[in-house]
C-alpha positions in Angstrom: 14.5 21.6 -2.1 16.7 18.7 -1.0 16.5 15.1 -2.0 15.1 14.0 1.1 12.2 16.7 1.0 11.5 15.4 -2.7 11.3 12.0 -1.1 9.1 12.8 1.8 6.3 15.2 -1.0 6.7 11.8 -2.9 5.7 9.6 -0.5 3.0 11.8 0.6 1.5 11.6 -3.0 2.0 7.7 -3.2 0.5 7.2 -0.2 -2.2 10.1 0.2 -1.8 10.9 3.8 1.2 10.2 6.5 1.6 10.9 10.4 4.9 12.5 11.7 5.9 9.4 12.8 5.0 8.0 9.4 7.5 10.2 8.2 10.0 9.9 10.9 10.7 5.8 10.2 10.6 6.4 6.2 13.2 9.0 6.3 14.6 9.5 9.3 15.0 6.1 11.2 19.2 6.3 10.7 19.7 9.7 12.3 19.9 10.3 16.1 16.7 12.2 16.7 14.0 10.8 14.1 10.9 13.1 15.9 12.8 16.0 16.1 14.4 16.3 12.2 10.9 15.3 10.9 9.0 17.7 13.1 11.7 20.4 11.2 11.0 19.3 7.6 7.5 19.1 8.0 7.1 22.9 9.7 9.2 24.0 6.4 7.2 21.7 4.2 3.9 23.5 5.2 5.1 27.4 5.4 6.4 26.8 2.1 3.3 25.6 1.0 4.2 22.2 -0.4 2.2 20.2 1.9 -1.1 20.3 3.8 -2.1 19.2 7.3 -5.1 18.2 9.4 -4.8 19.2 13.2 -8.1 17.4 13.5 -6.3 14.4 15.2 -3.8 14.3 18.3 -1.4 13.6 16.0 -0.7 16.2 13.0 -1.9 14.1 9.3 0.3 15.9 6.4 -1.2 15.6 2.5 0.2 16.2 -0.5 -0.9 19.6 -2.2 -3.5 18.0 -4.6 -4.5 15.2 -2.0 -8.2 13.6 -0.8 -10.1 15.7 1.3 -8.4 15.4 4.8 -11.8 14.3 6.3 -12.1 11.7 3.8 -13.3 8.4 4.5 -10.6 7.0 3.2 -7.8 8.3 5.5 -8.1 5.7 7.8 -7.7 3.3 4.6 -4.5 4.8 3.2 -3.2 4.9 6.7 -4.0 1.0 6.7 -2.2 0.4 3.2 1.0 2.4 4.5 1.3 0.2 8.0 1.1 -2.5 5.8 4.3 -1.0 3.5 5.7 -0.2 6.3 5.5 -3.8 7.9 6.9 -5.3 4.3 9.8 -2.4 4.6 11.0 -4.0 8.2 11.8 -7.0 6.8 13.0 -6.4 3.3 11.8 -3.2 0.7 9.5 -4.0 -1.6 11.0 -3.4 -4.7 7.7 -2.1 -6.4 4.6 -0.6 -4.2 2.0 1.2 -5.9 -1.1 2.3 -4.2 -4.3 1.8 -5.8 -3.2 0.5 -9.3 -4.9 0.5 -12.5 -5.2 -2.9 -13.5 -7.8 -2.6 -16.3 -11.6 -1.5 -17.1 -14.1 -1.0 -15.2 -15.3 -4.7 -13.7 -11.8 -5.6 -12.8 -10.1 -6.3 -10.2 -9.4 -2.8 -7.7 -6.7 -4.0 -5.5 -5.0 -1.7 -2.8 -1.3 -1.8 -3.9 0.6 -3.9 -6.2 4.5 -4.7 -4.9 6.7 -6.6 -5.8 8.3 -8.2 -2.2 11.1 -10.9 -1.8 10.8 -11.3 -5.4 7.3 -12.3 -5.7 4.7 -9.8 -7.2 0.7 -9.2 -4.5 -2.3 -7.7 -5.3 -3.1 -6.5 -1.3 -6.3 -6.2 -0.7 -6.6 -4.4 2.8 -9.7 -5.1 4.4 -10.7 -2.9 7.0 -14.3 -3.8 7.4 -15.6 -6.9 7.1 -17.1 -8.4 3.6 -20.2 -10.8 3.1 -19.3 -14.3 1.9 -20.9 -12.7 -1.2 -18.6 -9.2 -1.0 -15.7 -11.5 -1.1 -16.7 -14.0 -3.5 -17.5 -11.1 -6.4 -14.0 -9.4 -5.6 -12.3 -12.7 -6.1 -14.7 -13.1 -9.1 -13.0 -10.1 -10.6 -9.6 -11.4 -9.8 -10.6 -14.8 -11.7 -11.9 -12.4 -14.9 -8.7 -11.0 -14.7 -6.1 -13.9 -14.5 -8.7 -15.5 -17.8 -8.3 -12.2 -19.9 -4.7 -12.5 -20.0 -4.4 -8.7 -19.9 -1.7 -8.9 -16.9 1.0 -10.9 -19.0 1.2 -7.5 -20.6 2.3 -5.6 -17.5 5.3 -3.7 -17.7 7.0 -5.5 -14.7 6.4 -9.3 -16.1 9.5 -11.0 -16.4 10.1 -11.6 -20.4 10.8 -15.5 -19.8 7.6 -16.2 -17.5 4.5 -14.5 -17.1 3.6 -14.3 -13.4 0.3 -14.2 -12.2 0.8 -11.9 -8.9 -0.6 -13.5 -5.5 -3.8 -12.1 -4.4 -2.9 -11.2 -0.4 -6.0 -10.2 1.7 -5.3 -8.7 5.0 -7.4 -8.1 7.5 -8.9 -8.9 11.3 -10.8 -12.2 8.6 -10.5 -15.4 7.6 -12.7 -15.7 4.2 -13.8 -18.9 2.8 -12.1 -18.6 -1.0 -12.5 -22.1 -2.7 -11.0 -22.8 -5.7 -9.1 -19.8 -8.0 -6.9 -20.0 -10.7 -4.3 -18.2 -9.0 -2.9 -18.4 -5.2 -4.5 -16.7 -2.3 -2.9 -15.6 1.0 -4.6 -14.3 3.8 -3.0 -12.7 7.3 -0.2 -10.4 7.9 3.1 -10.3 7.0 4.1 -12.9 9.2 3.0 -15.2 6.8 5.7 -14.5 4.1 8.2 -14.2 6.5 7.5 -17.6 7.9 6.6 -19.5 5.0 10.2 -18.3 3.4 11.7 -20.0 7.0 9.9 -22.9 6.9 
C-alpha cells in the first residue's frame, strides 16, 4: 500500500464515510484528472478488501472496514462534519480535526469535532436539525459544566503558558438565542472566521 492509500483508509476512519468526490479534493485536487485517479484507488481499495461501499446512492459512499452501518442515520451527519472540514481546508488546514471527541464523562459536553484552525482551538457543533430553545440551552449547559470543572486545561493540545478555553461554533441553517456563557460562542459558517480575521 502507498502513502496516499494509507491517507485515503485514514481519512475514511476519521471521518466514517466519504463520496468519490470527497476523496477526489482531499487527495487528488493537484493532479490533472482528480475523478479519474480517485475512481482507480478506490476500485483497488475495495477488491482488496480494505474498504466498503454503499451503491445505495447515485453517488458510490466508501467506509472504512470497521465503519457505522452504511444505512446509518448518521451518514448524512458525518457527511455534514466533513463539508464542514472541507470548507476550513479551503481557506487554511486545520491543524487538528478530530471527529467526535471524547471530552469527558458522561453529562458532558459531545461536540462534533475539535480543530484547531488559524490558530484558535472549536468545539463544532453541526446542527442538522433544528433544536428547541430548551435542546440548545441544556447542550450549552454542558459546555458551561465543562469550562467550570477545569478538566479541559488538562488537554494534551493546551498551550503550557495559557490554558485556552476552545470556542464553541454551532453551525447550522439557525440562529439560537445563547445568553450569557463563560466562554465565546459563534454561530454560522465559515465565513465568519474568515471575515472576522479581515475585518
Amino acid at each position: 500500500m502507498i502513502a496516499r492509500d494509507k491517507a485515503i483508509i485514514a481519512d475514511l476512519e476519521r471521518f466514517r464515510v466519504m463520496s468519490r468526490d470527497d476523496v477526489a479534493e482531499l487527495h487528488y485536487n493537484h493532479v490533472k484528472n482528480p475523478i479519474t485517479e480517485a475512481n482507480k484507488t478506490l476500485l483497488r481499495l475495495r477488491r482488496d478488501g480494505l474498504i466498503g461501499v454503499s451503491k445505495e446512492r447515485r453517488k458510490y459512499l466508501y467506509f472504512p472496514q470497521h465503519s457505522i452501518k452504511k444505512d446509518s442515520q448518521k451518514v448524512g451527519h458525518f457527511l455534514a462534519i466533513l463539508d464542514f472540514y472541507k470548507q476550513m481546508r479551503r481557506h487554511e488546514q486545520p491543524r487538528v480535526f478530530d471527529v467526535e471527541p471524547k471530552v469527558g464523562d458522561k453529562g458532558l459536553p459531545e461536540p462534533d469535532a475539535f480543530a484547531i484552525w488559524k490558530g484558535a482551538p472549536f468545539y463544532i457543533e453541526i446542527q442538522n436539525s433544528i433544536y428547541s430553545a430548551k435542546q440548545m440551552a441544556e447542550k450549552l449547559n454542558r459546555y458551561e459544566s465543562y469550562y467550570h470543572s477545569d478538566e479541559w486545561k488538562e488537554a494534551e493540545w493546551q498551550p503550557r503558558d495559557k490554558k485556552i478555553f476552545p470556542y464553541v461554533w454551532i453551525v447550522g441553517g439557525q440562529r439560537y438565542e445563547i445568553g450569557t456563557t463563560s466562554f465565546r460562542v459563534l454561530q454560522g459558517g465559515v465565513e465568519i472566521i474568515v471575515n472576522r480575521q479581515r475585518g
